[in-house]
N, C-alpha and C positions, 0 to 999 in steps of 0.2 A: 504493500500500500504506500510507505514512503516513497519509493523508486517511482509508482507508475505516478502519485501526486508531482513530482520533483519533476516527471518529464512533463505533465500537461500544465506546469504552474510555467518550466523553463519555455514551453515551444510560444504557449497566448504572450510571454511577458516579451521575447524575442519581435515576435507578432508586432507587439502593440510599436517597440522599436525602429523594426521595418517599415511601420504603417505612418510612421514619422508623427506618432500621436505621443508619444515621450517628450520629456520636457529640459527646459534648463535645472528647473523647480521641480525635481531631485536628481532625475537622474544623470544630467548635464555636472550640478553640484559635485558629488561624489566621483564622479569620471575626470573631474579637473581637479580635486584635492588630493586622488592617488598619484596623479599628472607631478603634478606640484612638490607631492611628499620626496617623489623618485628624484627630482629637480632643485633641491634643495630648501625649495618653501614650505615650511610646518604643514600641509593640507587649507595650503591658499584655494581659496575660489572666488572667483570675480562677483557673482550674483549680490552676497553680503557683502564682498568689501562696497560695491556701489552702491549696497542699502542701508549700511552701519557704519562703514569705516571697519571692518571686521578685518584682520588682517590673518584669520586663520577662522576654517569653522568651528573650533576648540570656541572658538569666540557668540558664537550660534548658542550651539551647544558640546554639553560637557562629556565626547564622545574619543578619548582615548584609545579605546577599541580599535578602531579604523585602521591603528597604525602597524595590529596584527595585518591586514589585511595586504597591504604597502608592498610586500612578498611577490603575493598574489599576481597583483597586477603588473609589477615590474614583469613577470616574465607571458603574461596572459595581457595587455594595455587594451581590453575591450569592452564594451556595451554589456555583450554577454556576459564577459565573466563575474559581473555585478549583479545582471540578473542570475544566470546559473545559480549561484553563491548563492542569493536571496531564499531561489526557491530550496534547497535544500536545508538550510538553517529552519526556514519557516518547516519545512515535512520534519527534522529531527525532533520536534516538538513534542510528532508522535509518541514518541519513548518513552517518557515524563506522564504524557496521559497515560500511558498503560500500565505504568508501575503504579501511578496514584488508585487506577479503578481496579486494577488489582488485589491492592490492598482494601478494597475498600468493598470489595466484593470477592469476582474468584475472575477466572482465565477465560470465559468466554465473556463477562460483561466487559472485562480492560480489551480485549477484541473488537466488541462494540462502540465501546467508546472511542476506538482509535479512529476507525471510522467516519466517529461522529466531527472530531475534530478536524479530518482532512477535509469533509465534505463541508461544514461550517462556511455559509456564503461570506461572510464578513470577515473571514481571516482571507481567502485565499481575492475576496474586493482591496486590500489592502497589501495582497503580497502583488498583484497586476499592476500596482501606482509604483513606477519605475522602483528606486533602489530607495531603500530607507533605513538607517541604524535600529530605527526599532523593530527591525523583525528580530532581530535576536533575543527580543523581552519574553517570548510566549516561551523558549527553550529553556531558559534561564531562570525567568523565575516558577517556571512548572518544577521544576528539581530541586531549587530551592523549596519548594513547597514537600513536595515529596522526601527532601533529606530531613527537611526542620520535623518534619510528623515521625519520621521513623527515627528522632532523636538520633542522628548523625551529624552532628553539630561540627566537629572539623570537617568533613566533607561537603557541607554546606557553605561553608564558606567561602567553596569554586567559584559556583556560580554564583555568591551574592558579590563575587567582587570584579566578578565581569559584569556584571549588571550594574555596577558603581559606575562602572568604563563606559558603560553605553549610552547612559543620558542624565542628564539630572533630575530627569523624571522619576529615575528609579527610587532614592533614598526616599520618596514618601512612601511608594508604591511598596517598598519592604516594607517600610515600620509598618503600616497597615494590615500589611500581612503578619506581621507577627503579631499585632494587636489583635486579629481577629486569634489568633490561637490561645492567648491569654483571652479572652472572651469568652472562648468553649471552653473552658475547663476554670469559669470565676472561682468555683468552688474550690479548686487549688491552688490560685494563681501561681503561688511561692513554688511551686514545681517548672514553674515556665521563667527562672530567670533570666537563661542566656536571651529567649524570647523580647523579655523588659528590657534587658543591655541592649539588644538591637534595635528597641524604637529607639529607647534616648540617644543612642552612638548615631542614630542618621539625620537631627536634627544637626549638630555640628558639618553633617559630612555631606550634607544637600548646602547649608552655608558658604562651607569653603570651595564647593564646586561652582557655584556660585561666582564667587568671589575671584575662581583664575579666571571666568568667563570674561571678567570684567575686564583682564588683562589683553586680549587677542581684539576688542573692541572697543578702545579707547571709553571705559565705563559703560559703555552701552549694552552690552551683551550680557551683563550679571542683571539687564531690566526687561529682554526682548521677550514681548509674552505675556510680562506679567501685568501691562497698562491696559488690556483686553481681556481681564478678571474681575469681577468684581460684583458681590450681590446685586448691585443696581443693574443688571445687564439681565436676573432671570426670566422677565418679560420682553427681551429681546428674542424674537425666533423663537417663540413658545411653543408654534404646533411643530416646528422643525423638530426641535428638540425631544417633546413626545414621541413626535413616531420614528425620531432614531434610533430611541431606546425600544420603543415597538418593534421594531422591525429585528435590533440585536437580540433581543428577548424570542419572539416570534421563532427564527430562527435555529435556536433552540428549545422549543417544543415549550418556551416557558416555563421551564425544569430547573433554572436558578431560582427563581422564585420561590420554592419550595422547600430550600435551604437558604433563606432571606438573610440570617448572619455572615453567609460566605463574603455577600455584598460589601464588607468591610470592607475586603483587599481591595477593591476597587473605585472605592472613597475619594481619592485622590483625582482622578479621573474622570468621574461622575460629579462631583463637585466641579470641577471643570467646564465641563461639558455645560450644566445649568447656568452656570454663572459669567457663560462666553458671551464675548456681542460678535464673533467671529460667526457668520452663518454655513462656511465649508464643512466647521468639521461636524456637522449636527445631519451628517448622511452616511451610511456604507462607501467603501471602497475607499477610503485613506488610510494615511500609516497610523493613525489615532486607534486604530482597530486593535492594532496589537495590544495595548496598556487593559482591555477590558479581558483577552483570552483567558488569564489565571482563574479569574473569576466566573466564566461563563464556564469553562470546564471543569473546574472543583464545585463550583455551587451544584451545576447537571449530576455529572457523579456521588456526590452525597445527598443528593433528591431520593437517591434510590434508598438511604437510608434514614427509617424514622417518619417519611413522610407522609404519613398516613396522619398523623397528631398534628401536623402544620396548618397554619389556619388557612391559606389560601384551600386544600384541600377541602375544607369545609365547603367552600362555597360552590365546588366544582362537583357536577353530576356525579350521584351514585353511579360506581363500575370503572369510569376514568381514575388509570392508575400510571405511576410514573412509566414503564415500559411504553403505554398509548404517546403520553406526549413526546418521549424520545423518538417515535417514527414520525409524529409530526413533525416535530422538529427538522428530522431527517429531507421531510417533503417540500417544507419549505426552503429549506437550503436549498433542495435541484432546482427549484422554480427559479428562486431570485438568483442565482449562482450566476456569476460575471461572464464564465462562459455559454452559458445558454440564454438567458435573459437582457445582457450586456447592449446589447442593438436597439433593443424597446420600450428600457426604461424612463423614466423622465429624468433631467438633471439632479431637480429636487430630490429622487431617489437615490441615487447611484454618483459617487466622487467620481474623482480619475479612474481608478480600478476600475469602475463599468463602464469606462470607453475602450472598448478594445477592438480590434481588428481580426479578422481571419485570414488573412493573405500580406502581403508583404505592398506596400505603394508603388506603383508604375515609377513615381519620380525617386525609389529608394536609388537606383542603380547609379541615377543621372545626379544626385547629392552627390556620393561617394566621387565622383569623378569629380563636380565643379566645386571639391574645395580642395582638390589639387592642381587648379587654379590660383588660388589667395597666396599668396607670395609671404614674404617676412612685412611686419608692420602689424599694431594693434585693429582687432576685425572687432565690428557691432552685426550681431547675429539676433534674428526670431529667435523667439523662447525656443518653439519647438524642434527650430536647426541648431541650437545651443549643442547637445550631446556631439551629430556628428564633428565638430572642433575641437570639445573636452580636453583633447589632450593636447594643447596650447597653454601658455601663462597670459598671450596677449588678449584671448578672445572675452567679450564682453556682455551681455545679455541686454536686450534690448525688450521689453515686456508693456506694449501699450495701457497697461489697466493697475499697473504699477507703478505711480509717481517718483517714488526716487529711482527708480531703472531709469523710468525716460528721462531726467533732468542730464545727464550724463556728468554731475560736476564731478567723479571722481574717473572720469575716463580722459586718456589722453587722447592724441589729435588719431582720429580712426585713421586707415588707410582702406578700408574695404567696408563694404557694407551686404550683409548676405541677408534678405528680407521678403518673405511672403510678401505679397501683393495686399492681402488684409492690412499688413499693418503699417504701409507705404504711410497714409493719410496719416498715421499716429505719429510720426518721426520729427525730433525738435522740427521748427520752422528754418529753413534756410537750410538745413545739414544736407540734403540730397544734392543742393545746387553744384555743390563744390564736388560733384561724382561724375563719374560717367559710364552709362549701360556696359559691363564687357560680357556677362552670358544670361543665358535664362532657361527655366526650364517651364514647360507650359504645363498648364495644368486644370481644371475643374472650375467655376466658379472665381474666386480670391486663393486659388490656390497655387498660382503660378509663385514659382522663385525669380527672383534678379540676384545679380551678382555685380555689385558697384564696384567702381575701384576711382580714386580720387584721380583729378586732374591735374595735368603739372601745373605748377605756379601756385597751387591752392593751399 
């Protein structure tokens, strides 16, 4: 089941690449900070330093990890090898669910469950949204979950400290998790100290992650995020936000709910989410998907136990028993799933992840060739031609619907200009003048490319 997940996550994510529906806005990001890292810049990428002043995405966020990766790409410098990568981290995940439902049952429900987790519309709408650090959350703190229960507390400590590396999302997303296991067991707490030592130890260690952020973005980066939180925002995007959680929930058969304290671990998140004025991420199919897995998967797996006494059960038809909801759950994942439903969803429903492609773009070929064209000198690229350049320091992002992108005041003097036809009309006033046509590749609609290159004297 990992294998054959690994190969239908790798072929759609490939897909959406060739379909030149990948973006600078991640996947471009990540393709030019391994660029970078190999090149002697900390995991420089242009998109933030143009939006922050960020002079590393260490400066974004607090993602150390990356620099395992840096290997990688030195001898692999590709598109793929970032998706590849993505989707196998995202299927290893499997492992984690089956020792948990294992335990927590016997050998044919952690079967099931495995299952339940690959098929999961909303992990695998989130693993299709080009490359993102947090797919390695659902791996990492699944075993951290699985090690802290089965009291392996040195070995637990693997993955909670690659999970420190991977974002500074994580230190809440532990303590909560360890709060909720001090929670089931109130009755002993004093059994659960290492537990207690890890909430308080990740107040300090979300601060100081924090605080290098601040470093890679001239103060800014210890604040990016957090000006777009805030209680006064929970009537922003209200029914968004319900039926995001509808549809997460839905999804899985509604079987967290059932075990309503698991809800803890994912506090941090959830809180988020209500209190965002940000309207993207309040849909399926971004990288935000990932921060909820721990909890959709341990709360489903312990539904199975106890649940009968839960109050939601009250309220739900004599004979409806947790088995029924896990195959709903099941059905609704093939429905909405990226790959079969992706084409006919509404925006409002489905992020990045549910744009995806089935075949490769007529103009994939004719890109690859016309930026063997673009000579030496700083290039301003579409978001969505961003990736094919990735592996440049000079190249720039140019993003119509993004104010500091298009102001360009921290880009120097372009010498090329590689630009959809859509977003001609968006381009500072005056900047085209100083260019002149050298190719083109036709296309659809606004979907033709040009390929500027300055004129002399300019």
């Amino acid at each position: 089941m990992i294998v054959l997940y690994s190969i239908v996550a790798s072929v759609f994510s490939i897909l959406r690449y060739e379909g030149l529906l990948t973006q600078a806005t991640d996947l471009g990001i990540f393709m030019q900070a391994m660029y970078s890292t190999i090149h002697g810049r900390l995991l420089y990428e242009a998109v933030d330093y143009q939006a922050y002043g960020a002079t590393s995405f260490l400066g974004v966020h607090f993602s150390p990890i990356l620099l395992a990766i840096v290997p990688l790409y030195w001898l692999f410098p590709y598109a793929e090898t970032l998706l590849v990568l993505q989707a196998v981290v995202v299927a290893s995940g499997t492992i984690p669910t089956y020792l948990i439902a294992k335990k927590n049952g016997n050998e044919k429900r952690a079967l099931a469950f495995s299952s339940f987790y690959l098929l999961y519309a909303p992990l695998l709408g989130a693993n299709l949204y080009d490359f993102h650090v947090e797919s390695f959350l659902p791996v990492l703190l699944l075993f951290t979950f699985y090690l802290t229960e089965s009291h392996r507390y040195g070995r637990a400590l693997i993955p909670i400290m690659l999970s420190l590396a991977t974002t500074e999302a994580s230190p809440p997303l532990l303590g909560f998790m360890m709060l909720y296991f001090v929670v089931r067991q109130k009755r002993s707490w004093k059994s659960r100290k290492w537990e207690i030592f890890l909430m308080g130890v990740m107040v300090p260690i979300y601060l100081s992650e924090r605080y290098v952020m601040g470093f890679f973005a001239q103060g800014q980066g210890a604040l990016v995020g957090l000006s777009q939180v805030s209680p006064l925002y929970l009537q922003s995007d209200i029914l968004l936000k319900v039926g995001y959680f509808f549809i997460i929930l839905a999804a899985a058969g509604f079987l967290p709910l059932l075990s309503l304290p698991t809800a803890i671990m994912a506090l941090p998140w959830i809180a988020t989410q209500l209190f965002s004025s940000h309207g993207f991420p309040h849909s399926v199919g971004w990288q935000y998907d990932f921060f909820l897995i721990p909890w959709i998967v341990v709360g489903s797996i312990q539904s199975f136990n106890g649940a009968g006494k839960n109050w939601l059960t009250r309220v739900l038809k004599r004979g409806i028993r947790p088995p029924d909801l896990f195959l709903a759950g099941m059905l609704v994942s093939l429905i909405i799933s990226p790959v079969i439903a992706g084409l006919v969803l509404s925006p409002s429903f489905g992020g990045q992840g549910y744009v995806v492609s089935y075949s490769p773009s007529p103009q994939f070929p004719e890109v690859n060739s016309l930026v063997q064209e673009i000579g030496p000198g700083p290039v301003l690229v579409s978001d969505h031609l961003f990736p094919y350049l990735a592996n440049r320091l000079d190249v720039y992002d140019f993003e119509p619907n993004v104010p500091v992108l298009g102001t360009m005041t921290r880009v120097p003097t372009v010498q090329y200009v590689l630009v959809q036809k859509s977003d001609l009309a968006s381009l500072p006033p005056g900047l085209i003048d100083a260019f002149y046509p050298k190719s083109s590749i036709s296309g659809v609609d606004n979907s033709t490319i040009y390929l500027y290159q300055r004129s002399p004297g300019y």
